[in-house]
PDB file of N, CA, C and O in Angstrom:
ATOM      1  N   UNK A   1      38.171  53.505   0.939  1.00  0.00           N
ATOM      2  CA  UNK A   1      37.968  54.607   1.849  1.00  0.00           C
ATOM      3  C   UNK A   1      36.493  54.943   1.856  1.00  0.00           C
ATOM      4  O   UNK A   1      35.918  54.828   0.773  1.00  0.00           O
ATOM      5  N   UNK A   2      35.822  55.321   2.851  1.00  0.00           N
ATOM      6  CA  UNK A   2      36.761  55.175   4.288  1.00  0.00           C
ATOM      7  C   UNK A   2      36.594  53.737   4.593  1.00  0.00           C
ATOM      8  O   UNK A   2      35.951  52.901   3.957  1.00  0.00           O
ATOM      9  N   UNK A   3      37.343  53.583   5.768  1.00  0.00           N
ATOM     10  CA  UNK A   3      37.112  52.197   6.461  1.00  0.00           C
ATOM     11  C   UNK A   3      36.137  52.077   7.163  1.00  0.00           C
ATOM     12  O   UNK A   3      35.755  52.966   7.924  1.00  0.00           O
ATOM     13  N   UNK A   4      35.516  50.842   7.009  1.00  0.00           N
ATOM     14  CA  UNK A   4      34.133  50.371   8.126  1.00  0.00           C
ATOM     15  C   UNK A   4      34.473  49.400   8.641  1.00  0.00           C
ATOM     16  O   UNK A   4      34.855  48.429   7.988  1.00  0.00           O
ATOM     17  N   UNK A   5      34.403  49.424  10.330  1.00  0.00           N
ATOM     18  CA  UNK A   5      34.553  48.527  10.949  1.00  0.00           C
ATOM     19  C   UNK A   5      34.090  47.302  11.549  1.00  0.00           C
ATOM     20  O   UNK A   5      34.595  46.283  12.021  1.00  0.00           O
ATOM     21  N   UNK A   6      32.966  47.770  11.361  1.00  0.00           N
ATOM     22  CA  UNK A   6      31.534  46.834  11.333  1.00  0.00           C
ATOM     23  C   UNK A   6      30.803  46.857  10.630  1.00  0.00           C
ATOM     24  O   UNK A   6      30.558  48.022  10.319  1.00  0.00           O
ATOM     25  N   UNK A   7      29.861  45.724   9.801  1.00  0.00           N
ATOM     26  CA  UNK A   7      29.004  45.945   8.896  1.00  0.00           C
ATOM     27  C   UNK A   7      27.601  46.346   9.775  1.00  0.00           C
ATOM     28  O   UNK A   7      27.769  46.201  10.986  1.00  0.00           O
ATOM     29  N   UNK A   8      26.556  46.716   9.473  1.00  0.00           N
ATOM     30  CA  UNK A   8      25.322  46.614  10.239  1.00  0.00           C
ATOM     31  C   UNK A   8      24.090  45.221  10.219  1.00  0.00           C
ATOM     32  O   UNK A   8      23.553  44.570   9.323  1.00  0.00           O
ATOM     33  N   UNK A   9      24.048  45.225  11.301  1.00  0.00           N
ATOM     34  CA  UNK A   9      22.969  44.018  11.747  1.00  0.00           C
ATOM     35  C   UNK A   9      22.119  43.854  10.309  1.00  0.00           C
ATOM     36  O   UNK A   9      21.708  44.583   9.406  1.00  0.00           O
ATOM     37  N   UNK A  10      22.118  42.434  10.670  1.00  0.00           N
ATOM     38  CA  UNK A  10      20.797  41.797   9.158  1.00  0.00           C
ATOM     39  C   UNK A  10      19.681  42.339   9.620  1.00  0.00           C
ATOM     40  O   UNK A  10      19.399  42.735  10.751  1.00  0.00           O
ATOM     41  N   UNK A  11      18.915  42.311   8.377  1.00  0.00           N
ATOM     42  CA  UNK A  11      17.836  43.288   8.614  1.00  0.00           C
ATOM     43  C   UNK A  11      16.667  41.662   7.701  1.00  0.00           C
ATOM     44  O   UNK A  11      16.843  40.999   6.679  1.00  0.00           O
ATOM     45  N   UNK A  12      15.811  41.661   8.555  1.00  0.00           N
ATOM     46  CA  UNK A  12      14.768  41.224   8.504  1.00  0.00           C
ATOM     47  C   UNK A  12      13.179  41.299   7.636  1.00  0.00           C
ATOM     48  O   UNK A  12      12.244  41.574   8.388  1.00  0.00           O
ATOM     49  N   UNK A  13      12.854  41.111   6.353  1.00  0.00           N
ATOM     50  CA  UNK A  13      11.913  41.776   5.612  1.00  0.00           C
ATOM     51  C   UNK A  13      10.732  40.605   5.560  1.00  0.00           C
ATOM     52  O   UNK A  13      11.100  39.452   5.337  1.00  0.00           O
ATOM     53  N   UNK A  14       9.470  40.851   5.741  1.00  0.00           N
ATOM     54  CA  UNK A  14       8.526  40.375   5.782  1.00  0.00           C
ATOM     55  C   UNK A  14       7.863  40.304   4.026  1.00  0.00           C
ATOM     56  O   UNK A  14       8.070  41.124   3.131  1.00  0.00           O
ATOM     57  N   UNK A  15       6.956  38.914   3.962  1.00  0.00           N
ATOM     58  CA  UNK A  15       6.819  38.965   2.465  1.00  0.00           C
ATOM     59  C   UNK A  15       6.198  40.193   1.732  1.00  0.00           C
ATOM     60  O   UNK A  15       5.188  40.647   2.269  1.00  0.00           O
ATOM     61  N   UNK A  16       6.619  40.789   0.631  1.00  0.00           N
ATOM     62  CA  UNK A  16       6.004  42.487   0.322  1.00  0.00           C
ATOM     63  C   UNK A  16       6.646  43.174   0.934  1.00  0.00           C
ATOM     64  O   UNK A  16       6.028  44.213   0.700  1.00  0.00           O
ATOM     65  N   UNK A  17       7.695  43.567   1.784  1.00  0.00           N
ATOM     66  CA  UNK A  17       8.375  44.707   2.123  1.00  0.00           C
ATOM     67  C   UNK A  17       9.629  44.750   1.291  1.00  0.00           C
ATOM     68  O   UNK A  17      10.297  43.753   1.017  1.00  0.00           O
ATOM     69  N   UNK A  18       9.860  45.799   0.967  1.00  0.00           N
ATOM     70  CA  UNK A  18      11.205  46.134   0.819  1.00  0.00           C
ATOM     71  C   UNK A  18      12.228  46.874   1.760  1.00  0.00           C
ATOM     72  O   UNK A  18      11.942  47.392   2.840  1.00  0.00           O
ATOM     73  N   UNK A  19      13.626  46.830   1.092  1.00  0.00           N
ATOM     74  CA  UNK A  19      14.368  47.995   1.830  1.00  0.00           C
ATOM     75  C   UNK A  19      15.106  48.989   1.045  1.00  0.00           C
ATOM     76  O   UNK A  19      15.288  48.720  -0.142  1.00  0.00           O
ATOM     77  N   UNK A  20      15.507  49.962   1.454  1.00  0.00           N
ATOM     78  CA  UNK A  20      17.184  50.771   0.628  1.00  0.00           C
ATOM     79  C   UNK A  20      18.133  50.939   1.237  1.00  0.00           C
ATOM     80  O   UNK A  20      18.001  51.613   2.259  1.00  0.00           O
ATOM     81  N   UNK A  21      19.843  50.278   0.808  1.00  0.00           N
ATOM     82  CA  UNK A  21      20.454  50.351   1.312  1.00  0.00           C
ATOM     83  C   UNK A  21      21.820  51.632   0.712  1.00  0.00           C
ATOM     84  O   UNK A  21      22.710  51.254  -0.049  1.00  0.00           O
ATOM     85  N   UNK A  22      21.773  52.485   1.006  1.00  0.00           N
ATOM     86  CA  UNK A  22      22.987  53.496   0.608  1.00  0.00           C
ATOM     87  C   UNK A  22      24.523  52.969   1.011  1.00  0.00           C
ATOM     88  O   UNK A  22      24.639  52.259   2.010  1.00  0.00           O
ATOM     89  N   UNK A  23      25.574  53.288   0.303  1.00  0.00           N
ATOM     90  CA  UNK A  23      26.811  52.880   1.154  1.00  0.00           C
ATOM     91  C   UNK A  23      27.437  54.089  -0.244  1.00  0.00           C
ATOM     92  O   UNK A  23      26.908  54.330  -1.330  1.00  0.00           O
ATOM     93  N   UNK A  24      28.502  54.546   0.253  1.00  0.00           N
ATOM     94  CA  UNK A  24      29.301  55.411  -0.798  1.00  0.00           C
ATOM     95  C   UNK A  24      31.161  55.038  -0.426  1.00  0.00           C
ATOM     96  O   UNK A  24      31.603  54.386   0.520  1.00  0.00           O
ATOM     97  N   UNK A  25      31.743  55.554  -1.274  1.00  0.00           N
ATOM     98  CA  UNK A  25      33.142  54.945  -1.429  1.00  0.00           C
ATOM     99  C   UNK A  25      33.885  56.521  -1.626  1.00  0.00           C
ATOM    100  O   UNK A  25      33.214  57.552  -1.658  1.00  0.00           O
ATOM    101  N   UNK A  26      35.310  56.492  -1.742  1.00  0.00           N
ATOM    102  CA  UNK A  26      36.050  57.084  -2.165  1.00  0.00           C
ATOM    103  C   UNK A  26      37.095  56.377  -2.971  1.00  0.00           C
ATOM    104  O   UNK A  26      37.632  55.525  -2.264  1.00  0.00           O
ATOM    105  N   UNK A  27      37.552  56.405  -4.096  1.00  0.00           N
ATOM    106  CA  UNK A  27      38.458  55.204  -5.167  1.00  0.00           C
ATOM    107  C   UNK A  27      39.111  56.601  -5.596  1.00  0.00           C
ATOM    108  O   UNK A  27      38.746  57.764  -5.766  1.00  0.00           O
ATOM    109  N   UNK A  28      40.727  55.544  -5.707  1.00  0.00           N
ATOM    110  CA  UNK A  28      42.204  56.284  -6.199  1.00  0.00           C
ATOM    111  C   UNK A  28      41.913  56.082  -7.316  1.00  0.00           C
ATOM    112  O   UNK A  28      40.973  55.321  -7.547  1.00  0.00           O
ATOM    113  N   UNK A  29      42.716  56.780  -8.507  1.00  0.00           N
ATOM    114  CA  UNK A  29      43.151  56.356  -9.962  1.00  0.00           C
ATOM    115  C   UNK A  29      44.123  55.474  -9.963  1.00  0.00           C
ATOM    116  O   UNK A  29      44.616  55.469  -8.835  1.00  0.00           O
ATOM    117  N   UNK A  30      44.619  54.768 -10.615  1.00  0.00           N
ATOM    118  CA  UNK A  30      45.937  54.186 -10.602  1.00  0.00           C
ATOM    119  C   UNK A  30      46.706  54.622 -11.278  1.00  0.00           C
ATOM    120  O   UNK A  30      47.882  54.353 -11.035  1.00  0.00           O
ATOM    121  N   UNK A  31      46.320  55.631 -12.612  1.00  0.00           N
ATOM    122  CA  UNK A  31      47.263  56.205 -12.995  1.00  0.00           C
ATOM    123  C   UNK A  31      47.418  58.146 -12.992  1.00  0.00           C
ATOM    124  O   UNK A  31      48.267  59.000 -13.247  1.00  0.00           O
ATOM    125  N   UNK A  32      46.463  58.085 -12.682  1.00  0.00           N
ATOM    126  CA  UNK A  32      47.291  60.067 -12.149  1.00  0.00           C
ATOM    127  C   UNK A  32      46.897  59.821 -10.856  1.00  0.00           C
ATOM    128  O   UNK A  32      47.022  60.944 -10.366  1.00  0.00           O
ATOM    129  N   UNK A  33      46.409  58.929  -9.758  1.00  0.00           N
ATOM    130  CA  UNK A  33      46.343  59.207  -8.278  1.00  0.00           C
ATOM    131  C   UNK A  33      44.660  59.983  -7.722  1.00  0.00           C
ATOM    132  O   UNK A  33      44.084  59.962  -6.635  1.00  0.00           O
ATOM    133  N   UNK A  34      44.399  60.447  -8.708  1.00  0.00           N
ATOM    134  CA  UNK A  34      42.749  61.297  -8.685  1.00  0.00           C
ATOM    135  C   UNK A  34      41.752  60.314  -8.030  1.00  0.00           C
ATOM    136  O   UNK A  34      41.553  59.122  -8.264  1.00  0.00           O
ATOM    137  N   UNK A  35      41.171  61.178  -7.120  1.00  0.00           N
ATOM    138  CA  UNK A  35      39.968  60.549  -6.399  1.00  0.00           C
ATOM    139  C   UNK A  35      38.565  60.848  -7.173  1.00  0.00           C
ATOM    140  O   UNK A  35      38.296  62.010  -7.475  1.00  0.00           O
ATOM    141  N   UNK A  36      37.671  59.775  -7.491  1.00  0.00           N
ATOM    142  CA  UNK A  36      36.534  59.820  -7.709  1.00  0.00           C
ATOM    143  C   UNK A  36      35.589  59.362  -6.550  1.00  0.00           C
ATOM    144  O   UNK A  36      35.962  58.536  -5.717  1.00  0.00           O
ATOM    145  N   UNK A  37      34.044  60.076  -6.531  1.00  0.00           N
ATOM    146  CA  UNK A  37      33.457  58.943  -5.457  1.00  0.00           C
ATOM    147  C   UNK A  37      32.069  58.359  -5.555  1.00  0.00           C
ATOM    148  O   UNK A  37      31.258  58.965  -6.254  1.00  0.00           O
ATOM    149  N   UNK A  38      31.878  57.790  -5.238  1.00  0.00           N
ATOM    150  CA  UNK A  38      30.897  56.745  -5.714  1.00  0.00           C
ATOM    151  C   UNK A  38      29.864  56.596  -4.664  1.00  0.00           C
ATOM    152  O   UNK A  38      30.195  56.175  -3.555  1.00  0.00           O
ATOM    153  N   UNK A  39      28.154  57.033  -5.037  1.00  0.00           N
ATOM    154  CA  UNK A  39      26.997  56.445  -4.242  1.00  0.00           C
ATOM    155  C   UNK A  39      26.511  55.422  -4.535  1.00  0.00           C
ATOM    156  O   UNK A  39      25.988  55.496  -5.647  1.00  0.00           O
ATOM    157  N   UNK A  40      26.399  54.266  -3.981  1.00  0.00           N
ATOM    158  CA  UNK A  40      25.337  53.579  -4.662  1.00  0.00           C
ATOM    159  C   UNK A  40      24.032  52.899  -3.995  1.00  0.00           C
ATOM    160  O   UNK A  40      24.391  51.880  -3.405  1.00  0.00           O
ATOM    161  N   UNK A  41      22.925  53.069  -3.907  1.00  0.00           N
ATOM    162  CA  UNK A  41      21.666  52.788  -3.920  1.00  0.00           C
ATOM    163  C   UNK A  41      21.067  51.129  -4.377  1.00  0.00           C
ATOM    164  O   UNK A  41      21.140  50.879  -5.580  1.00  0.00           O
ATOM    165  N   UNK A  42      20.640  50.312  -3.696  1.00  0.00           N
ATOM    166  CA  UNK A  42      20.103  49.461  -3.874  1.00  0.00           C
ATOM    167  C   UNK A  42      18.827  48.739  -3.158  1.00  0.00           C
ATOM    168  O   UNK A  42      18.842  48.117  -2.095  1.00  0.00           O
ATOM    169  N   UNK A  43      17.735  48.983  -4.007  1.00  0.00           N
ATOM    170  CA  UNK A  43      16.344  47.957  -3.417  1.00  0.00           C
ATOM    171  C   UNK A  43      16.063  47.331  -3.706  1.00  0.00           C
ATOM    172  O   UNK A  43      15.778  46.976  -4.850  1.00  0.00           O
ATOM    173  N   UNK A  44      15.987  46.650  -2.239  1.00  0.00           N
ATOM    174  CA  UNK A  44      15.661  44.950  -2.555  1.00  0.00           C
ATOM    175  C   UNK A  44      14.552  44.800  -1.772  1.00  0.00           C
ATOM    176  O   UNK A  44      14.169  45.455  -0.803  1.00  0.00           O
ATOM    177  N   UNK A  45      13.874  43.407  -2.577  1.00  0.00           N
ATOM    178  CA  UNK A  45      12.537  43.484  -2.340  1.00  0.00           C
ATOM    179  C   UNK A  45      12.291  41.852  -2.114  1.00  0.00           C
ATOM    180  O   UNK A  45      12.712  40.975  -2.869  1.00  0.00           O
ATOM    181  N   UNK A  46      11.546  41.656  -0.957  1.00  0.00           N
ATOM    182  CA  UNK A  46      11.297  40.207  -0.370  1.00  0.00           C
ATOM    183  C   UNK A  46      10.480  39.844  -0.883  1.00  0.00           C
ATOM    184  O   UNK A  46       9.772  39.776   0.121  1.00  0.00           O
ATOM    185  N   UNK A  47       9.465  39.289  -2.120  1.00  0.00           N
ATOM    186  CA  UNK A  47       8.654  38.802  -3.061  1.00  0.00           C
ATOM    187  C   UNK A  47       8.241  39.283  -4.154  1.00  0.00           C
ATOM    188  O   UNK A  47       9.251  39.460  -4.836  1.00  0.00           O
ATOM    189  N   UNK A  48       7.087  39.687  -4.878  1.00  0.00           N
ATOM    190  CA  UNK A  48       6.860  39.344  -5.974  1.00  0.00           C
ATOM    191  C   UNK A  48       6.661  41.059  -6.152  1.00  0.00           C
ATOM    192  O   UNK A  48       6.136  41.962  -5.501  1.00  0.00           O
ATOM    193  N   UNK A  49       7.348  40.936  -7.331  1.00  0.00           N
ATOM    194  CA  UNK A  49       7.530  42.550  -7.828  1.00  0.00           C
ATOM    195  C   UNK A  49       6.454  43.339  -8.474  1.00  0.00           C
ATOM    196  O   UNK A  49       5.448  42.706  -8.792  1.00  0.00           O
ATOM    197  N   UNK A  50       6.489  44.610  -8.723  1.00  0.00           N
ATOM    198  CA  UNK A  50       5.139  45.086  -9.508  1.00  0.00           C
ATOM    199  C   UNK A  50       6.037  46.273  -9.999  1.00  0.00           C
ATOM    200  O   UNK A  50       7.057  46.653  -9.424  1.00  0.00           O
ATOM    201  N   UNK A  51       5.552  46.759 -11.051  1.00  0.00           N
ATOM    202  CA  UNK A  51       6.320  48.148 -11.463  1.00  0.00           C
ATOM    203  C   UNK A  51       6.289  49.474 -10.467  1.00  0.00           C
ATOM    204  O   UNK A  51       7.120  50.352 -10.230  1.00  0.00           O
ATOM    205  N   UNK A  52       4.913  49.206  -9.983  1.00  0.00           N
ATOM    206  CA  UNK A  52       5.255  50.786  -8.783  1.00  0.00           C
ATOM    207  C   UNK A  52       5.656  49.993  -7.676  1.00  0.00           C
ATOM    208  O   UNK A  52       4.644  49.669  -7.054  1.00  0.00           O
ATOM    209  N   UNK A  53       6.703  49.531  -7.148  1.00  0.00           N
ATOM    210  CA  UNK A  53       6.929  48.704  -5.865  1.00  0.00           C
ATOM    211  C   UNK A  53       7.896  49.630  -5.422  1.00  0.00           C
ATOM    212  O   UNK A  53       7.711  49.769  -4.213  1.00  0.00           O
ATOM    213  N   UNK A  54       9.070  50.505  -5.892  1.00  0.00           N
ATOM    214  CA  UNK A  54      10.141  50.848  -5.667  1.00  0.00           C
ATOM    215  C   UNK A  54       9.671  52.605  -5.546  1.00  0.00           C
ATOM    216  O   UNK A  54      10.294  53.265  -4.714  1.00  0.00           O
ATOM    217  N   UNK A  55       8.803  53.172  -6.212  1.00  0.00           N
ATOM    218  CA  UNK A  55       9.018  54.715  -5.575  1.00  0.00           C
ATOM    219  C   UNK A  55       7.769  54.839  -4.058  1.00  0.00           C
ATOM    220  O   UNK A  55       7.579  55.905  -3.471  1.00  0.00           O
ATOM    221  N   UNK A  56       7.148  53.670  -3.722  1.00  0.00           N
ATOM    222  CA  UNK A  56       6.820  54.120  -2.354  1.00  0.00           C
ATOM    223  C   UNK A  56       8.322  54.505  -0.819  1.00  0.00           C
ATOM    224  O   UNK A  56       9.474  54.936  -0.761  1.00  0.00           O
ATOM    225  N   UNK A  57       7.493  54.101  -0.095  1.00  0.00           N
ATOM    226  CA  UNK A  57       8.455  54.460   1.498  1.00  0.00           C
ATOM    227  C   UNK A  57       9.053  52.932   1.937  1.00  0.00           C
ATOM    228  O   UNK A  57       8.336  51.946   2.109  1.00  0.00           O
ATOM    229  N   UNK A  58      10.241  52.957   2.053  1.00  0.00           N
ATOM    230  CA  UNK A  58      10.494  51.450   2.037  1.00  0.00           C
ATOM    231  C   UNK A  58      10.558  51.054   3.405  1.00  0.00           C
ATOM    232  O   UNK A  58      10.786  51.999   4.160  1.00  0.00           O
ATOM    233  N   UNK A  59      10.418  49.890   3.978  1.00  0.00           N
ATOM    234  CA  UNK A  59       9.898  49.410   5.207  1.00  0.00           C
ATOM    235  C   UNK A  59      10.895  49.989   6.147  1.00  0.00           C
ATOM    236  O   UNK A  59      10.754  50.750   7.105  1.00  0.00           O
ATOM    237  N   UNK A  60      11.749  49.529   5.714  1.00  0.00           N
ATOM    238  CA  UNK A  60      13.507  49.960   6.395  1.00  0.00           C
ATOM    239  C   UNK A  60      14.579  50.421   5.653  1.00  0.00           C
ATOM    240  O   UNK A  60      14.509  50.085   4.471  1.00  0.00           O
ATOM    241  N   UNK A  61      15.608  51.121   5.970  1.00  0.00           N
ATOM    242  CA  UNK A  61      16.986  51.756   5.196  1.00  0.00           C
ATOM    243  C   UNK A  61      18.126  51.450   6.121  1.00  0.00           C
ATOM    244  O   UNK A  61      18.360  51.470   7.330  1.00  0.00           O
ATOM    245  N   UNK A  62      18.517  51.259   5.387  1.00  0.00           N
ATOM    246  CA  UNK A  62      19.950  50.892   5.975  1.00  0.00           C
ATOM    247  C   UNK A  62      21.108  52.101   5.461  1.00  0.00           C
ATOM    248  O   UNK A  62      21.048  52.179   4.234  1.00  0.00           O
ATOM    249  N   UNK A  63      22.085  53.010   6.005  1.00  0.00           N
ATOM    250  CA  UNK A  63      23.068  53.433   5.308  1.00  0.00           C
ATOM    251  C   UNK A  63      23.762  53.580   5.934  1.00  0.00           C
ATOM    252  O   UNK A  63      23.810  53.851   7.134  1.00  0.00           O
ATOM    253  N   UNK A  64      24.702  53.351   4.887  1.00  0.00           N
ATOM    254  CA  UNK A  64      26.146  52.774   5.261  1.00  0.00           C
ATOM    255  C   UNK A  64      27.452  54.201   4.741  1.00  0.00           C
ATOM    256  O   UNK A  64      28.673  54.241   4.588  1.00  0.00           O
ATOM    257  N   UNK A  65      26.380  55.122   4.629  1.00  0.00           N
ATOM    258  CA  UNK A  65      27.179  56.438   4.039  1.00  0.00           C
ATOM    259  C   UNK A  65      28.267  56.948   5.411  1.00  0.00           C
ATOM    260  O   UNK A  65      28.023  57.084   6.609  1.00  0.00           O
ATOM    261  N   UNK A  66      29.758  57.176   4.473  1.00  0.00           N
ATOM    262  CA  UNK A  66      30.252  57.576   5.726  1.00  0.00           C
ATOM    263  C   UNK A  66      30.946  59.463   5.503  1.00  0.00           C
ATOM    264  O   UNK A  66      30.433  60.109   4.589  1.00  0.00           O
ATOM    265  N   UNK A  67      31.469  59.792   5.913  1.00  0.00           N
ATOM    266  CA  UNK A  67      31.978  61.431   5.380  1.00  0.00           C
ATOM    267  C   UNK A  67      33.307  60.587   4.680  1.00  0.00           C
ATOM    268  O   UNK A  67      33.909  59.602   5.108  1.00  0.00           O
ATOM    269  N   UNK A  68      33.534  61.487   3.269  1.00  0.00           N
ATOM    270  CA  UNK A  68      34.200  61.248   2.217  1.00  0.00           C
ATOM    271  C   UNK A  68      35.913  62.260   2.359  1.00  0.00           C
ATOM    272  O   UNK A  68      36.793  62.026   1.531  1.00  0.00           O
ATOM    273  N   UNK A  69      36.145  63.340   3.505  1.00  0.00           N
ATOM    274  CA  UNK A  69      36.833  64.110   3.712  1.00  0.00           C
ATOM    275  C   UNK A  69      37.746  64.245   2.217  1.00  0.00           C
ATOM    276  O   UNK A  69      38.652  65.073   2.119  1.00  0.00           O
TER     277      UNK A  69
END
């Protein structure tokens, strides 16, 4: 949950750019039925890494966040 019906278009990164992609979930328990929910965050980066590479402005974002009702 929820359902997505389409993923979003590939996204294109030039050498040295990065991106961030958000997507979040809603997950059952299997055993008392309880909903937990889940963000998760991931940057990825088209060449060669450096330690400050990740808290600048990233080229592009993608999210895939939807309302959790």
């Amino acid at each position: 949950m929820p359902t997505r019906h389409r993923r979003p278009p590939a996204v294109r990164l030039l050498f040295g750019q990065w991106l961030q992609w958000q997507i979040n979930y809603r997950l059952v328990g299997r055993c008392d039925g309880g909903w937990s929910y889940r963000l998760e965050t991931f940057n990825i980066l088209y060449g060669s890494a450096t330690p400050d590479v990740f808290p600048g402005v990233p080229a592009r974002r993608v999210d895939e966040r939807r309302s959790l009702r």
